[in-house]
Every structure is written in structure tokens, then in C-alpha cells.
C-alpha positions in Angstrom: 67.6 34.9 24.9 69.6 37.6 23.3 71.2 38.1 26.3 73.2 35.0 26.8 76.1 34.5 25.4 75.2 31.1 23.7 76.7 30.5 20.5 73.1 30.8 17.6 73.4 26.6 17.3 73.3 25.8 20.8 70.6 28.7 21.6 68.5 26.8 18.4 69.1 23.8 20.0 68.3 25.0 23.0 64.8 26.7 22.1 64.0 23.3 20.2 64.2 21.6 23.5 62.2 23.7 25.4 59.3 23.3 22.8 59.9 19.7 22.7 59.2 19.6 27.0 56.1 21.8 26.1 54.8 19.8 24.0 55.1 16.6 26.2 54.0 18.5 28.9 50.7 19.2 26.9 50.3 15.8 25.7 50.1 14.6 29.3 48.1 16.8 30.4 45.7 15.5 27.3 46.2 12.2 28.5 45.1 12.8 32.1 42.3 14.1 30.9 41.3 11.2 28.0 42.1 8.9 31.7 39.7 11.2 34.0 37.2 11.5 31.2 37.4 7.5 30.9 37.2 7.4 34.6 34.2 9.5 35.1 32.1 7.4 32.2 32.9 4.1 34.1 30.3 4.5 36.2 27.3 5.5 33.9 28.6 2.4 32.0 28.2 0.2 35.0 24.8 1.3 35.8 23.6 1.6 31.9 24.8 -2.4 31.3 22.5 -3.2 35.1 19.7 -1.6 34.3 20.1 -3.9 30.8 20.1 -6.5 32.0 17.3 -5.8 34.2 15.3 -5.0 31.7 16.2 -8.3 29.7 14.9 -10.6 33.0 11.9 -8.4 33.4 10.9 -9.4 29.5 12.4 -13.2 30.0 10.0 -13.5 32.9 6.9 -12.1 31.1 7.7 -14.5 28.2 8.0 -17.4 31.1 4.5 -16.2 33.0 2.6 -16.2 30.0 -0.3 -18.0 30.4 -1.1 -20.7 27.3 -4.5 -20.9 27.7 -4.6 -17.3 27.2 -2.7 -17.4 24.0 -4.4 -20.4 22.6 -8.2 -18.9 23.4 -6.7 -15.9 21.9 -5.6 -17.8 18.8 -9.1 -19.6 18.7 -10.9 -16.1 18.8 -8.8 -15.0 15.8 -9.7 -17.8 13.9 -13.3 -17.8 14.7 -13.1 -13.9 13.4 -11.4 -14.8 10.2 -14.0 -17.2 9.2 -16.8 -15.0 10.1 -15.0 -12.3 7.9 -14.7 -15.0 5.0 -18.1 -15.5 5.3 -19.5 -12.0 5.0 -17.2 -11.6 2.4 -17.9 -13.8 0.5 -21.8 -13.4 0.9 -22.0 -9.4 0.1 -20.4 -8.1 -3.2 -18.3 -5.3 -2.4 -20.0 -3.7 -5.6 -22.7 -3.7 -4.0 -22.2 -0.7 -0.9 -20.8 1.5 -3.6 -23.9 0.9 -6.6 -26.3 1.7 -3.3 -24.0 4.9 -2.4 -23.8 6.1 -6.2 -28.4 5.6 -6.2 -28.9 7.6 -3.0 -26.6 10.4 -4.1 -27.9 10.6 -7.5 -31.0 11.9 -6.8 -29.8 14.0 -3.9 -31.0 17.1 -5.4 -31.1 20.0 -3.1 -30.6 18.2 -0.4 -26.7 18.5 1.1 -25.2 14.7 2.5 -22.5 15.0 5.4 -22.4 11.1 6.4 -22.8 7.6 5.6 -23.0 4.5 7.5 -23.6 1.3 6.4 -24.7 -1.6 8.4 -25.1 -5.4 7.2 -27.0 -6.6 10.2 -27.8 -10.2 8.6 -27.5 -12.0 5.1 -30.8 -10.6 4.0 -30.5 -7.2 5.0 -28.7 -3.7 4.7 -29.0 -0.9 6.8 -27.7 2.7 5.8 -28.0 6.1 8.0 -27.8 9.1 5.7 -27.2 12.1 7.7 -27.4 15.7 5.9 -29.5 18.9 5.5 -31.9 20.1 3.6 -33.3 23.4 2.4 -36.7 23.1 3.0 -39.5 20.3 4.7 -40.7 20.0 0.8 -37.4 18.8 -0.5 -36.6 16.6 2.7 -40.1 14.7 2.2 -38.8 14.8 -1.9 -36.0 13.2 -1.0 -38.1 10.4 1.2 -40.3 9.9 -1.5 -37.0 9.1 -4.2 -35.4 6.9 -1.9 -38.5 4.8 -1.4 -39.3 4.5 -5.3 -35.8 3.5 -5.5 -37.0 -0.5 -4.8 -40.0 -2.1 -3.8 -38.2 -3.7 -0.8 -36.4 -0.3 1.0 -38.0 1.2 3.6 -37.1 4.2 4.5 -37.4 5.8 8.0 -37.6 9.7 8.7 -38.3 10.8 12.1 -41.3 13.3 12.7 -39.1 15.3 15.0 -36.6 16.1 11.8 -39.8 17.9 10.0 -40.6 20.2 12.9 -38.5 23.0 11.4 -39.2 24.8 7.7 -35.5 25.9 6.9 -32.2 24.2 6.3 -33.2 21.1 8.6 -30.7 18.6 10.0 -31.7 15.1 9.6 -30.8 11.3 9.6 -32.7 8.9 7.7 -32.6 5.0 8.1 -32.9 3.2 4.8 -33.7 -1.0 5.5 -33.0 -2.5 2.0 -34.0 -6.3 2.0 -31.7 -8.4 -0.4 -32.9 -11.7 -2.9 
């Protein structure tokens, strides 16, 4: 703008306006786009809030078709199942599965446990299934023999199939312990 022969204050004045249309010219351009932007979210809105409240009836109407015999057998089977846990509960100590753990794997020996499981089958009874290996037939019928001196009232089951092998042989015994 050197070239004109504007006096400096009106070609200041005149530059300041030009900058001031720019900068309008940008803002509406910015605001087209805030309005196209707002415009092209409109309809994922519209289909977001439907499939809402689709959603919302679909759970309103399973709440409706609910059968109540259904939930009150239901209800009656869970308190059936809490007073059958309250009574073995309260009939078996819970001392009592880990002193019989701490026996069996105190005079273990050579013999290497992988696995309990214990069973309580009726109020006068205990089941456990120790599963393992062992070294040699001599310390898996050891073994046998400690578990049965542990009480007058276990018997303990080894199967004939488990002593068919000499070395490092899998086995599962079944211990029935009879309670007072």
C-alpha cells in the first residue's frame, strides 16, 4: 500500500478495517461449521435417544412377563438351600476337614500329594480322595498301611490297578472315615 497516496492515518485506518472484515469473515465461516457440525449430529442423536427407548420397553416388558410362580419357587428353593447349608454347618466343625488334612499329610513321607477332595456324603461319614505319586509300590502300600492305623473306623481303599507298576506310580485313594 505504499503506492497510494493515502495520508499514514487513513492507510492505518484503512488496514485495521480490512483485518477487522477478515476476521468476521473467519468467524462465520467457524460458525457455519459449529451449525453443519450440529446439523450432521442431529441425526445420530435422533436414532441414539429411539433405540433408548427401545431398549427401556424391551426391559419394562420382561419385568411385566415375569412369571411369579417362577420367582416365588425360586425364592422357596433358596430357602430350602439355606437351611440345608445351616444344617451341615452346624453339624460338621470346620476344624474338623483341616485336623484330617494336617494327619494325612503328616505321615506323607515319600509319597508326593497333588489333590484333595473332601466329601460329607451323610452326618456320620467323610469321604476324602487323595490323589498323588509315589516312588515305589513299598512306600504306596506304607502309606495304606499309616492311613489305616490312623483310626479304627477309616477304611481306606487303594485300587489293585494303581500297584501294577514298580516306579513313581500315580494313584487315588478313597479314605471312608465314620464319625461318633
Amino acid at each position: 500500500m505504499n503506492h497510494t497516496f493515502l495520508p499514514n492515518l487513513e492507510r492505518d485506518n484503512l488496514v485495521r478495517e480490512y483485518r477487522i472484515r477478515a476476521l468476521i469473515v473467519l468467524l462465520f465461516f467457524v460458525s457455519v461449521g459449529f451449525v453443519v457440525g450440529i446439523g450432521s449430529l442431529f441425526p445420530a442423536y435422533i436414532y441414539a435417544s429411539l433405540e433408548e427407548n427401545i431398549q427401556l420397553r424391551q426391559v419394562s416388558d420382561l419385568r411385566k412377563t415375569s412369571d411369579d410362580a417362577t420367582v416365588t419357587s425360586i425364592g422357596r428353593q433358596l430357602s430350602v438351600s439355606s437351611t440345608l447349608l445351616n444344617t451341615v454347618s452346624s453339624g460338621v466343625s470346620t476344624d474338623f476337614y483341616s485336623s484330617m488334612i494336617k494327619s494325612i499329610v503328616s505321615i506323607r513321607e515319600n509319597i508326593k500329594l497333588t489333590s484333595f477332595v473332601l466329601e460329607h456324603p451323610s452326618t456320620n461319614t467323610v469321604t476324602v480322595v487323595v490323589s498323588g505319586t509315589a516312588l515305589t509300590r513299598n512306600d504306596l502300600l506304607a502309606f495304606k498301611a499309616r492311613l489305616q492305623s490312623l483310626s479304627n473306623k477309616i477304611s481306606v481303599d487303594l485300587p489293585l490297578s494303581t500297584l501294577a507298576q514298580d516306579l513313581n506310580i500315580p494313584f487315588s485313594i478313597q479314605i471312608n472315615d465314620i464319625l461318633q
